[in-house]
mmCIF file of the N, C-alpha and C atoms, coordinates in Angstrom:
data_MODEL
# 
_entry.id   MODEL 
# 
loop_
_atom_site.group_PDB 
_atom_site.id 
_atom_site.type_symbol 
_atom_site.label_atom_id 
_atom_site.label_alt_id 
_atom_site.label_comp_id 
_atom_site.label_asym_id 
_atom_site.label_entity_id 
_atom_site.label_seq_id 
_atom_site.pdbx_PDB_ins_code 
_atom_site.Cartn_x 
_atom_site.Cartn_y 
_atom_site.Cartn_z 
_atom_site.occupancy 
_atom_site.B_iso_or_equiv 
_atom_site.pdbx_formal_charge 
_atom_site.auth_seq_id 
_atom_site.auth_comp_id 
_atom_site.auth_asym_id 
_atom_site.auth_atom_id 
_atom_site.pdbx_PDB_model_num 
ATOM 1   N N  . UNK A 1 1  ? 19.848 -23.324 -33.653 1.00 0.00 ? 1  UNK A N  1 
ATOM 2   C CA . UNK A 1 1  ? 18.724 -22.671 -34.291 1.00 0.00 ? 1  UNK A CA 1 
ATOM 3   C C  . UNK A 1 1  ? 17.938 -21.900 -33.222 1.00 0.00 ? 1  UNK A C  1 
ATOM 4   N N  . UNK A 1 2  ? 17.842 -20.286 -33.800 1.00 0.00 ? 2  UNK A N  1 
ATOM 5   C CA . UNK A 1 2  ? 16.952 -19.761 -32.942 1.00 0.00 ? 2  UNK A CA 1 
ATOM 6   C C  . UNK A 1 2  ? 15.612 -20.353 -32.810 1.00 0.00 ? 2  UNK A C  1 
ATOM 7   N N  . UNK A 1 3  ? 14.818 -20.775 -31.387 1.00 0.00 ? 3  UNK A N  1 
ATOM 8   C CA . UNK A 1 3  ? 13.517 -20.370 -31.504 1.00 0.00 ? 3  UNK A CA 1 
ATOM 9   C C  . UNK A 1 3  ? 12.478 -18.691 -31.079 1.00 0.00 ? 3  UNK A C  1 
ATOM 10  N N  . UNK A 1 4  ? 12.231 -18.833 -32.095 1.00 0.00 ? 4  UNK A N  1 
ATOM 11  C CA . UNK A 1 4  ? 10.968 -17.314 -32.095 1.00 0.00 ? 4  UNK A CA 1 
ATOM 12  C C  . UNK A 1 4  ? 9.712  -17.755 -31.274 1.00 0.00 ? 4  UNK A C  1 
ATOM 13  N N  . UNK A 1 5  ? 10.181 -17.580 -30.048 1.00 0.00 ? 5  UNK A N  1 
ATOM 14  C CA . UNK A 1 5  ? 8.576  -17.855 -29.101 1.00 0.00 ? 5  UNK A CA 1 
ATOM 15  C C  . UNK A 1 5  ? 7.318  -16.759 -29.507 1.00 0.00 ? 5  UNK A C  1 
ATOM 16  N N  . UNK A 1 6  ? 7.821  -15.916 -29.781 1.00 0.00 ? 6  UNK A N  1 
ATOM 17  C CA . UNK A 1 6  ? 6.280  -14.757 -29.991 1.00 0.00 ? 6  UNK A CA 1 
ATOM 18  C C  . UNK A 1 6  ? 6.003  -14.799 -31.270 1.00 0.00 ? 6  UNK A C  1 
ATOM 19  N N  . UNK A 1 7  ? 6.828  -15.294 -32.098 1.00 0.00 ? 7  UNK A N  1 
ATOM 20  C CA . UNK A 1 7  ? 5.970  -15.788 -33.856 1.00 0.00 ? 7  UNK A CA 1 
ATOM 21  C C  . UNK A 1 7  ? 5.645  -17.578 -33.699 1.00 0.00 ? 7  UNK A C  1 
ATOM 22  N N  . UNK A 1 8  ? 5.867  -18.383 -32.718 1.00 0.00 ? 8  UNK A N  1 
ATOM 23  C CA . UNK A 1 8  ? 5.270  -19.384 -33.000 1.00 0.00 ? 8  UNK A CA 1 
ATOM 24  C C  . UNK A 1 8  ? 4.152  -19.535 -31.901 1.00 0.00 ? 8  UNK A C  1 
ATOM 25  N N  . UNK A 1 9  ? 4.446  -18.652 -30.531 1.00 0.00 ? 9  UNK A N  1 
ATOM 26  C CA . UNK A 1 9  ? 3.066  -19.215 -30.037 1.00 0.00 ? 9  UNK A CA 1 
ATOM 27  C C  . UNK A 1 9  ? 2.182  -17.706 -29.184 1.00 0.00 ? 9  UNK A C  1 
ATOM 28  N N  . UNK A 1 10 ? 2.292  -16.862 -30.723 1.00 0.00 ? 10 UNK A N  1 
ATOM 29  C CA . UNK A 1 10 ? 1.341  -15.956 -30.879 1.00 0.00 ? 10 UNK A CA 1 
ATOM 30  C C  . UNK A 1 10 ? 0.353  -15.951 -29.534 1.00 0.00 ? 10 UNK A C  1 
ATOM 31  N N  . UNK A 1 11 ? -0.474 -16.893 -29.428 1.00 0.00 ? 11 UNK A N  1 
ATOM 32  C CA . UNK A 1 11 ? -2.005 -16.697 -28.798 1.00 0.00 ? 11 UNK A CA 1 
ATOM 33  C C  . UNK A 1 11 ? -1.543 -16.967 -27.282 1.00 0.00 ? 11 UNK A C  1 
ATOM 34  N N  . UNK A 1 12 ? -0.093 -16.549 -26.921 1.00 0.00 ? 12 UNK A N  1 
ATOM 35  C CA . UNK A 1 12 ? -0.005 -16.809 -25.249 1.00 0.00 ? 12 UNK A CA 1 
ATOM 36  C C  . UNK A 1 12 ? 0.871  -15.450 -25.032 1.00 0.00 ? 12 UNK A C  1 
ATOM 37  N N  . UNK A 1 13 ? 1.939  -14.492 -26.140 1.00 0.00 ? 13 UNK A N  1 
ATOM 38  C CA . UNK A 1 13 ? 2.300  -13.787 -26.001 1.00 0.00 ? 13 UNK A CA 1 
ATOM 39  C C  . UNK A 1 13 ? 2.002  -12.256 -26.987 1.00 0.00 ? 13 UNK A C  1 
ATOM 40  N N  . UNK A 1 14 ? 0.586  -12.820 -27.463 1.00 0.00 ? 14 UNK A N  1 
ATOM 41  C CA . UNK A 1 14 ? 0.030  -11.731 -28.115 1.00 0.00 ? 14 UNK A CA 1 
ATOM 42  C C  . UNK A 1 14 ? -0.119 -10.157 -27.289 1.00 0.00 ? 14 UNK A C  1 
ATOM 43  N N  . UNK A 1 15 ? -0.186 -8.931  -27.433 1.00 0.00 ? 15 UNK A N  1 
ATOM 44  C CA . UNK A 1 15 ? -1.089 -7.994  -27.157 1.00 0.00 ? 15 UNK A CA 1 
ATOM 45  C C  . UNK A 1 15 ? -2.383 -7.790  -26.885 1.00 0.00 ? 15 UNK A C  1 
ATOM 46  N N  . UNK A 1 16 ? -3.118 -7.754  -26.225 1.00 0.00 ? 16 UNK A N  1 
ATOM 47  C CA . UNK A 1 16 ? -4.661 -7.533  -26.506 1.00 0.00 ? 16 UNK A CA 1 
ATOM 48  C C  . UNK A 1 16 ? -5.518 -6.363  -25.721 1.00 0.00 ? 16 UNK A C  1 
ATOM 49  N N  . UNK A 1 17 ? -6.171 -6.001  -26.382 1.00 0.00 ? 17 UNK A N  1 
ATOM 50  C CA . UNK A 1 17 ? -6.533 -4.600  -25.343 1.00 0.00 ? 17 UNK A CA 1 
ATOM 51  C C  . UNK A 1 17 ? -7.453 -5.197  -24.434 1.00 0.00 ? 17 UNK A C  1 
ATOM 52  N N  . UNK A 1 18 ? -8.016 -6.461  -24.561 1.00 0.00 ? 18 UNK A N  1 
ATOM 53  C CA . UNK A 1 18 ? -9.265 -6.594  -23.155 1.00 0.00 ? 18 UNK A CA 1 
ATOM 54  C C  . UNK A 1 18 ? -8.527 -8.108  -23.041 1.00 0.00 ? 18 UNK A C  1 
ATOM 55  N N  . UNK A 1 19 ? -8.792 -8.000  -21.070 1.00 0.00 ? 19 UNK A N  1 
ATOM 56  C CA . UNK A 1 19 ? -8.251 -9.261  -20.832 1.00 0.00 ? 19 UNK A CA 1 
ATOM 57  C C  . UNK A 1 19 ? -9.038 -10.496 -21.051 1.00 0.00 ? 19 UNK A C  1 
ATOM 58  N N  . UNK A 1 20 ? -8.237 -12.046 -21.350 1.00 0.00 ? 20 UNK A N  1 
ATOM 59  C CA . UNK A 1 20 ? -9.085 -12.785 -21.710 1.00 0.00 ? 20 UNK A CA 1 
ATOM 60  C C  . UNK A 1 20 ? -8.156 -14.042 -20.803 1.00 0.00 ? 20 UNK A C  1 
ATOM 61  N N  . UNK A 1 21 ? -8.966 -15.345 -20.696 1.00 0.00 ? 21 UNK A N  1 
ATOM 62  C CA . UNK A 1 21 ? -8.349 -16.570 -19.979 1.00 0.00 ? 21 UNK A CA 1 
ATOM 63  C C  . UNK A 1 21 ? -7.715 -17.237 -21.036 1.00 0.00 ? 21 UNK A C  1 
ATOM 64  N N  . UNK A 1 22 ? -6.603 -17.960 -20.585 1.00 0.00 ? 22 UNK A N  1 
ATOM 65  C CA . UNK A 1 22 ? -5.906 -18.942 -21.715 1.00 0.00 ? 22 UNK A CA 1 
ATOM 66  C C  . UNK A 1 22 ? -5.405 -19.773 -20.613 1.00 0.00 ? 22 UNK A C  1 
ATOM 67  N N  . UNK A 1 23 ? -5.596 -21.030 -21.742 1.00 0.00 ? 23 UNK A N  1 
ATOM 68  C CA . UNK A 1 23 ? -5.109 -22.384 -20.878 1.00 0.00 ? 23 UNK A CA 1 
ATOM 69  C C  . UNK A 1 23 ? -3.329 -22.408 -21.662 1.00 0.00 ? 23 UNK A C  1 
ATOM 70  N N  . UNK A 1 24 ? -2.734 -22.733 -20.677 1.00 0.00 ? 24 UNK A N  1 
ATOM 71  C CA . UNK A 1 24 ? -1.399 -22.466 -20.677 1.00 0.00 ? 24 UNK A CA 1 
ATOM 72  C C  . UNK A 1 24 ? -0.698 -24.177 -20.883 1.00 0.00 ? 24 UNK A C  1 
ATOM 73  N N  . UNK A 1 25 ? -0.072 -24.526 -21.772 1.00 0.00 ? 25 UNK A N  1 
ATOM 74  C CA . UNK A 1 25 ? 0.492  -25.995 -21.877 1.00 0.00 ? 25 UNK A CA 1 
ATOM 75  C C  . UNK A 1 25 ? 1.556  -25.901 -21.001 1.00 0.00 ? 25 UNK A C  1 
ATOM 76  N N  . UNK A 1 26 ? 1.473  -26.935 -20.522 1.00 0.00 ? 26 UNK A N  1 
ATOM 77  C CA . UNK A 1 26 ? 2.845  -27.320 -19.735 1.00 0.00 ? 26 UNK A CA 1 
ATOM 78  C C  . UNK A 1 26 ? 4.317  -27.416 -20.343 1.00 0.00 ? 26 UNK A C  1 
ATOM 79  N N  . UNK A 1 27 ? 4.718  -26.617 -18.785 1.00 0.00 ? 27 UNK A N  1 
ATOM 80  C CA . UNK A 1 27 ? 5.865  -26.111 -20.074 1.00 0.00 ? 27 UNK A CA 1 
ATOM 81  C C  . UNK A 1 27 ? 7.578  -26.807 -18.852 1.00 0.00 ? 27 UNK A C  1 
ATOM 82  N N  . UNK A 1 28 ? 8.427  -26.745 -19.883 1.00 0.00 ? 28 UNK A N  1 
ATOM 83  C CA . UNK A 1 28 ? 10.092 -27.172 -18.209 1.00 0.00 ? 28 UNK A CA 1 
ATOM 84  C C  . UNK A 1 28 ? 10.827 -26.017 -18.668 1.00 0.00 ? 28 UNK A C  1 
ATOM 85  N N  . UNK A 1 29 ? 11.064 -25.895 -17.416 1.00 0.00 ? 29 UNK A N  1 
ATOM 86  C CA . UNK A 1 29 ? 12.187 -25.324 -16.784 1.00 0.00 ? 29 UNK A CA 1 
ATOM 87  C C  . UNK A 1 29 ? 13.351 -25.729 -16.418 1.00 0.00 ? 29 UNK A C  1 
ATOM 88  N N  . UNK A 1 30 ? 14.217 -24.993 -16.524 1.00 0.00 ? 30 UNK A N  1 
ATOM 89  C CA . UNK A 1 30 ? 15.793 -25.007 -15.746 1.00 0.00 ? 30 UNK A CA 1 
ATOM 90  C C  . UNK A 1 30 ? 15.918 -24.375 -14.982 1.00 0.00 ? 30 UNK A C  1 
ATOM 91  N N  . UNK A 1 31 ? 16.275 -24.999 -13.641 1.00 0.00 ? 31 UNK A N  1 
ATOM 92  C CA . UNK A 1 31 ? 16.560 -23.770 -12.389 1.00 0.00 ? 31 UNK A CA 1 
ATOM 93  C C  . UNK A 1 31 ? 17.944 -24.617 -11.520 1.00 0.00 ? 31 UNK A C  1 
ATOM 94  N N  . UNK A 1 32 ? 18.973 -24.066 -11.419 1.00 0.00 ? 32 UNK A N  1 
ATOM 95  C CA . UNK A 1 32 ? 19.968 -23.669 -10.654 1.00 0.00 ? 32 UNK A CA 1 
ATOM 96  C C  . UNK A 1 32 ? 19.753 -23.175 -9.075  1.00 0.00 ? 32 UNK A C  1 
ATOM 97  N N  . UNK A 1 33 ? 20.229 -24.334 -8.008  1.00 0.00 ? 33 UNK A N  1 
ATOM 98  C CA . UNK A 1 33 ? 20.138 -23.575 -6.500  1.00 0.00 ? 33 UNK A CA 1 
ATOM 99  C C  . UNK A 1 33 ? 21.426 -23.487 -6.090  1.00 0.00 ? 33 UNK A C  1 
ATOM 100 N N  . UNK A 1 34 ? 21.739 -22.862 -5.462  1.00 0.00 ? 34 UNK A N  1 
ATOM 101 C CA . UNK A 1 34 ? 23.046 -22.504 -4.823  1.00 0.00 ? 34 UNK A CA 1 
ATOM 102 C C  . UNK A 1 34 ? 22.836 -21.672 -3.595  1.00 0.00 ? 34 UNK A C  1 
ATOM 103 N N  . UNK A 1 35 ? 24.071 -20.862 -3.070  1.00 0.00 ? 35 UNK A N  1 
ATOM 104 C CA . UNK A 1 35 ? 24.189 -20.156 -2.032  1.00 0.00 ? 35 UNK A CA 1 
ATOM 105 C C  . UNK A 1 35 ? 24.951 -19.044 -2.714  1.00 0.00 ? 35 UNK A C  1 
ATOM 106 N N  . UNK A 1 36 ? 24.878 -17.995 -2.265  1.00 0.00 ? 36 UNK A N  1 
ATOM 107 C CA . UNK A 1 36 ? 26.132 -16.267 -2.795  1.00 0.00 ? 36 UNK A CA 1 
ATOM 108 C C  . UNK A 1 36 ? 25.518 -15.993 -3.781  1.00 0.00 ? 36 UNK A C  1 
ATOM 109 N N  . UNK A 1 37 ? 26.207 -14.739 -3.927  1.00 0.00 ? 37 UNK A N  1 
ATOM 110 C CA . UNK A 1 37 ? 26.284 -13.678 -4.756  1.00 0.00 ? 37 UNK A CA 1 
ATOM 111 C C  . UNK A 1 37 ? 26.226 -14.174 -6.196  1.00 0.00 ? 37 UNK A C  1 
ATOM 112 N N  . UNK A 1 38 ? 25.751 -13.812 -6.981  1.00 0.00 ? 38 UNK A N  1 
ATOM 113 C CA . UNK A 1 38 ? 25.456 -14.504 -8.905  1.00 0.00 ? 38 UNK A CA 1 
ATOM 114 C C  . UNK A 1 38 ? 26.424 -13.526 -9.692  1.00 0.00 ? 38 UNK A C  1 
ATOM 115 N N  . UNK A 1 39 ? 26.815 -12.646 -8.785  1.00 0.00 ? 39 UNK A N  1 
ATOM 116 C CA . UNK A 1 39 ? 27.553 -11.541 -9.244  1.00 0.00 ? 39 UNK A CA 1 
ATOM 117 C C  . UNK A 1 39 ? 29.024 -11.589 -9.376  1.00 0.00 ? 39 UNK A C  1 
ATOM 118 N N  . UNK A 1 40 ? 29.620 -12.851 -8.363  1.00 0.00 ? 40 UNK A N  1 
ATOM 119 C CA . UNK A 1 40 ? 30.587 -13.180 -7.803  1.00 0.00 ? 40 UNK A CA 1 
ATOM 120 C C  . UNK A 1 40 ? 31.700 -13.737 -9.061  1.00 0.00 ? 40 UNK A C  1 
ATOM 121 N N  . UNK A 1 41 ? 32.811 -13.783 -8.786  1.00 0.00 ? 41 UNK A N  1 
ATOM 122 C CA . UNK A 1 41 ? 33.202 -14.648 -10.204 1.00 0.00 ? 41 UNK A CA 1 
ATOM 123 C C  . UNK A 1 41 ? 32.679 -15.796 -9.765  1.00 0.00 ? 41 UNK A C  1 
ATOM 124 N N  . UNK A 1 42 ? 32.628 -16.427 -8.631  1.00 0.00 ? 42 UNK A N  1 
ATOM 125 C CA . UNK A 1 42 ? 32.174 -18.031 -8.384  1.00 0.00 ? 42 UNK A CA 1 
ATOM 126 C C  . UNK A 1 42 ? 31.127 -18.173 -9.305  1.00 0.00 ? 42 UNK A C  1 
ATOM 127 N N  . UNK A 1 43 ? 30.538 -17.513 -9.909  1.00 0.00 ? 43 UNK A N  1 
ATOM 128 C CA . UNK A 1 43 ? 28.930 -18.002 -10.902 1.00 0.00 ? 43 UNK A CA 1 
ATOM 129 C C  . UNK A 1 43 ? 29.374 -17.649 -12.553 1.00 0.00 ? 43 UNK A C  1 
ATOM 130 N N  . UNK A 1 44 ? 30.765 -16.288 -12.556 1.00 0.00 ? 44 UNK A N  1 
ATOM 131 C CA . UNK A 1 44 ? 31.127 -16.622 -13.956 1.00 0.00 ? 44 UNK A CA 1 
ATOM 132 C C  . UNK A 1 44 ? 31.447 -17.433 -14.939 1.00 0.00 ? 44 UNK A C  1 
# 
């Protein structure tokens, strides 16, 4: 199932013409470390 991040959390990826502060929920990540090229077949 797709999730729609900009129709469910509107008020962090809205538009707005004047800037404003937003408290941001904690959010995870996935991150991958390695060494070389990402371009390489080694990463295909």
């Amino acid at each position: 199932m797709k999730y729609e991040w900009r129709k469910n959390e509107r008020e962090l990826y809205a538009t707005v013409k004047k800037p404003l502060i937003l408290t941001v929920p904690a959010q995870k990540f996935i991150s991958l470390s390695g060494v070389g090229d990402p371009n390489s077949p080694e990463f295909a």
